[in-house]
N, C-alpha and C positions, 0 to 999 in steps of 0.2 A: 504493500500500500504506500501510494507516495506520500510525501512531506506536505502537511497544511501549509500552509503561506498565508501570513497575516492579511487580512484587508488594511492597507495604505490610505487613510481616511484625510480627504481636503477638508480646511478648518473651515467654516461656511462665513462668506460675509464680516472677516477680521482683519483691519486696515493696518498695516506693518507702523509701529512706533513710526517711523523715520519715513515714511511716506508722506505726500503730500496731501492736503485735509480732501475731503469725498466733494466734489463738486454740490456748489451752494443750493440746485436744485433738488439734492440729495436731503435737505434739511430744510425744506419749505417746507416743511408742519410744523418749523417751531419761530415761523414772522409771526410777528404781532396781532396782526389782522386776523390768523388762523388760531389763535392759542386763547383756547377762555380763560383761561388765567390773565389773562393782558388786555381782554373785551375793558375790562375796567382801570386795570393800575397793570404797572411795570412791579411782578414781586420785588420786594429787598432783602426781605431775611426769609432763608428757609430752615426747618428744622425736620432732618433728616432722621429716619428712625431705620438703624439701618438691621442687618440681619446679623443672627451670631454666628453665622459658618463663616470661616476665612476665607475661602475660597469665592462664596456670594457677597461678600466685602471688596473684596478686587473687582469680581462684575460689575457692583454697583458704582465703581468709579467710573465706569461709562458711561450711566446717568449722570453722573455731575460733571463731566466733559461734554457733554449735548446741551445743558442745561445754561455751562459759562457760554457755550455759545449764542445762544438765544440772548442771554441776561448778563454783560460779561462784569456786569458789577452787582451780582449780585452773592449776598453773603449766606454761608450754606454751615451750617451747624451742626455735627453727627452726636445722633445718642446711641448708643449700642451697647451689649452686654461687653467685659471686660476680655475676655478671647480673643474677640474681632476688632473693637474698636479702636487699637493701634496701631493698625492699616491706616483711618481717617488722619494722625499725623501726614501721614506721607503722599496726603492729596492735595497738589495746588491749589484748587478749588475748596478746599476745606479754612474755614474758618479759625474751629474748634472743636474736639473732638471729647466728649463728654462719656465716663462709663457708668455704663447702666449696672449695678452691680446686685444684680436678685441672683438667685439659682435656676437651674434648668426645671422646667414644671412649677413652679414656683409662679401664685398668680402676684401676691407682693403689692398690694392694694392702699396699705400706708405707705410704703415706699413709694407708689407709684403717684401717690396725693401730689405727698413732700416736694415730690422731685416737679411735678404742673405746677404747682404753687412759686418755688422759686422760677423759674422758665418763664411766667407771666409778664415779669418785666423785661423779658428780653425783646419785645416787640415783633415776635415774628408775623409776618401775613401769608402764609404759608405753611404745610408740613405733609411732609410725602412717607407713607407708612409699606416699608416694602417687606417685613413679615406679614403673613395673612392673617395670622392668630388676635383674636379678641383683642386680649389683654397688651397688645401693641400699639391701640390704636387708642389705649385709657390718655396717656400724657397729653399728646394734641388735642384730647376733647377737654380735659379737664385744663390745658393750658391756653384754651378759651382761641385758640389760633383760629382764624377765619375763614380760612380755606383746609381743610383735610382731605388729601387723596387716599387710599387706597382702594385695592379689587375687594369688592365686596364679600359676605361670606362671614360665617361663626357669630352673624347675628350683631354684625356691627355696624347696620343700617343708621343707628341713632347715632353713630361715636363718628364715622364720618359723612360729611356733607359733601363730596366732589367723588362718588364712589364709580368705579371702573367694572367692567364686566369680565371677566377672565375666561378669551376661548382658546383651552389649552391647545387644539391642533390649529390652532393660526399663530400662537404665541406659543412656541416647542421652547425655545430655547431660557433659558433662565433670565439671561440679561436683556432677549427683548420685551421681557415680561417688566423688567423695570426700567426700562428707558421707557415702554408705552406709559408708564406712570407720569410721567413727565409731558404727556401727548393729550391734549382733547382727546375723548371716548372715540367720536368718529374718524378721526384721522388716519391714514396710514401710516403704520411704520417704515420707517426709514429703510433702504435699501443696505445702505452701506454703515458702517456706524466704527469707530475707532477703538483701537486695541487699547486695554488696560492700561492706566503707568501709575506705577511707584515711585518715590522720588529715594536716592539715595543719597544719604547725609556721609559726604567723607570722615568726616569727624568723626563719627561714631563708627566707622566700619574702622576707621585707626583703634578704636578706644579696643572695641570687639579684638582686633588678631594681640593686642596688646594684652586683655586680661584672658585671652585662652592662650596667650604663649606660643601664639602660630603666624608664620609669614606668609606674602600672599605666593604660591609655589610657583617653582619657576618652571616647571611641564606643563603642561594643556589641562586645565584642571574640568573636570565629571564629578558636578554633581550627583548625587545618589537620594532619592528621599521615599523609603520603602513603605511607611509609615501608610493609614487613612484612618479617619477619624470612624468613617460609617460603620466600618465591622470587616471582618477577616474575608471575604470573599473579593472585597474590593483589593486584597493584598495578592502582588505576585507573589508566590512562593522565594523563603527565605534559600533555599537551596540555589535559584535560580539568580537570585541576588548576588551570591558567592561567585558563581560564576562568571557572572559579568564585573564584577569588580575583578578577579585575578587575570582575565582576558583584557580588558584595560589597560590594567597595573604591567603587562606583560608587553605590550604595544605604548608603553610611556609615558600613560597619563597617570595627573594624578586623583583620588580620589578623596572627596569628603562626603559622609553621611551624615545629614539632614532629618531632623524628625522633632517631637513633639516628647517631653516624659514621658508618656504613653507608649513611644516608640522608639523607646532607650532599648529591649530586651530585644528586639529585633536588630539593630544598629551593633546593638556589643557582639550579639551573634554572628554580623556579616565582619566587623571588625575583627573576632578572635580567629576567625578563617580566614582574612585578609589580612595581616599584622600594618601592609603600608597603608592600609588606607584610615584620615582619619573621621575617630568617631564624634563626632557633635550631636548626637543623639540627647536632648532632654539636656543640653549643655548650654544652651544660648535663650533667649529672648525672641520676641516674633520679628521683633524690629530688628534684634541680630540678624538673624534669619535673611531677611530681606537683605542686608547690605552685604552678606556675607555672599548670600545666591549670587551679585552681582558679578561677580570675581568669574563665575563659573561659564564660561562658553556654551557648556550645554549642560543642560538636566536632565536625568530620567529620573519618572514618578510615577506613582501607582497615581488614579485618579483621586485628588487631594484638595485642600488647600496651598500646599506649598507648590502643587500644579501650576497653579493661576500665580502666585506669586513670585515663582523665577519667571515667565513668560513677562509679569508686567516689567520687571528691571533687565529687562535685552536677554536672558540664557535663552537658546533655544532649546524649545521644551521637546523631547521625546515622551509621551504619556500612552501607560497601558491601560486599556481598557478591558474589562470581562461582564462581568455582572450589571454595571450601569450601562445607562442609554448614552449612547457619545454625543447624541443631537441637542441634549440638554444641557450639556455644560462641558463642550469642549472646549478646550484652549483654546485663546481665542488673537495669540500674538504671534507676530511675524515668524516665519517658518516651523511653526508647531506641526508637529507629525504624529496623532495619536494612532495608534496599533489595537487592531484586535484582531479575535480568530474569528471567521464566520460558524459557530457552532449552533443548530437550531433551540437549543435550551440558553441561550445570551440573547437579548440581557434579560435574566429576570430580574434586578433588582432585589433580590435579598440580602440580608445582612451576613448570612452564613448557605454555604450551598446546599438547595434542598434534595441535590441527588448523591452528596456525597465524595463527587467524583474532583469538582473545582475544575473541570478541564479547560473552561473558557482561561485560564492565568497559569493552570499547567502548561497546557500545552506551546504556551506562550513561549518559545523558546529562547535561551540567551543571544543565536548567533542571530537574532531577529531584529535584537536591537544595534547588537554590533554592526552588523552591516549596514544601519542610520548613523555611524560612527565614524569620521572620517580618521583615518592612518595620520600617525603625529610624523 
């Protein structure tokens, strides 16, 4: 039986950092004359309520690149749980980056008073809610903001006033779902729309190889980030990992791993069977993270958070895909190359495989990604 061969998957509609901006017909749904938000006033302050996955933090800064361009003074405010919300530091477009600090399931109903009560005098005339859930959508109502967007749903007809209809097979992908947030109801989405960007702070990436005692390497450096938050099915096998870091490591490059504490016991595992490569697993900061990705030419990653976030600061992302849908939240920056197998049980989307076998990230083979790996 022959060799599967991954499907070679085009990122859909993702405008390279360094290209030139999408022609201004591309962005006629956000003139003035077309944007009920602007029927009456030019917004000035927004207060962005943004999501707790890392990964849907990076998307969302594509709404607030669409957004500078329509309004390019206008001030944009992030609230987010404390995970994510360190991404909005490293947004142009970002003002202020506030963290929401409840727990996961946690409705947090004093907390969430407190927190409308002070916000009131911040004058916002706007606020765009891009969690779906209820309790997302309490701040902007109780902080009396005039305008409230988001997609309706969980019974938050009263909580907001500017509410959106959500048709998931015209809006597949993640980030078009929150750029249309940004869009009058009837309007079309944009055709073209720009890739993610992180800004990275030199200082701080000095500060970072300074207190881990690491220089920036003088071989071709691969990143590695094995890690995913969703659950074990989204993970390529740790064996597979090994192998692609010692085939690497053999051809010159060098290697660092990337992950989250959570993604320390994986990382020390690829490390104690790679000895050069090193492990930054559960060792850095998310903001490290980002500036550190910088350094890296290219990344491999499970589909991630850290996915999205070498992509926004220039790595070129290799991304595996199994289990997830790749139309919902591909990478979405200049030369991203996600991988899958065509298997007819991919993607289900579960957190753990329900046949057992994992073959959508088995069969995912090392020399699959090596050969997206150019010879140093």
């Amino acid at each position: 039986m022959g060799e599967r061969w991954p499907v070679l998957e085009n990122v859909p509609s993702a405008h390279d950092v360094g290209d030139a901006e999408p022609p201004y017909h591309e962005h006629e749904a956000f003139v003035s004359h077309n944007t009920r938000v602007a029927h009456s006033y030019d917004p000035a302050r927004l207060l962005l309520i943004g999501p707790a996955w890392v990964g849907d933090m990076v998307m969302a800064q594509v709404l607030l690149q669409v957004l500078r361009r329509r309004w390019p003074r206008l001030q944009v405010d992030v609230l987010a749980p404390p995970a994510s919300v360190p991404l909005a530091e490293r947004m142009l477009e970002v003002r202020r980056a506030m963290p929401l600090s409840i727990d996961h399931g946690q409705l947090g109903l004093r907390l969430r008073r407190q927190v409308a009560k002070d916000l009131q005098g911040q004058d916002y005339d706007w606020s765009i809610c891009l969690p779906n859930s209820f309790k997302s959508a309490l701040i902007p109502y109780w902080a009396r903001i005039p305008t409230r967007t988001g997609f309706r749903g969980e019974g938050r007809r009263l909580l907001l006033n500017d509410p959106h209809g959500l048709d998931k097979r015209k809006l597949v992908r993640t980030v078009d779902r929150f750029v249309a947030l940004g869009l009058p109801p009837r309007l079309p989405q944009p055709t073209q729309l720009p890739a993610p960007r992180l800004q990275v702070s030199q200082a701080a990436l000095a500060a970072a190889l300074q207190r881990l005692g690491i220089d920036v390497p003088q071989r071709p450096l691969v990143a590695l980030a094995p890690g995913a938050e969703y659950g074990p099915a989204k993970r390529w096998p740790v064996h597979h990992w090994i192998t692609l870091a010692q085939s690497l490591v053999q051809r010159g490059h060098a290697i660092w791993l990337f992950g989250s504490p959570k993604d320390a016991e994986i990382t020390q595992a690829i490390a104690a069977a790679v000895p050069e490569a090193l492990d930054l697993g559960g060792q850095t900061s998310l903001l490290e993270a980002v500036d550190l990705l910088s350094l890296a030419p290219i990344t491999v990653s499970n589909d991630s958070g850290l996915m999205h976030v070498a992509g926004a600061v220039g790595s070129r992302v290799i991304a595996l895909f199994g289990p997830t849908p790749l139309r919902m939240t591909p990478p979405l920056s200049a030369g991203a190359q996600p991988l899958r197998l065509e298997i007819s049980c991919s993607p289900c989307g579960k957190r753990e495989c329900p046949l057992k076998h994992h073959r959508c990230m088995e069969d995912l083979s090392p020399e699959h990604i090596i050969r997206q790996i150019p010879q140093t």
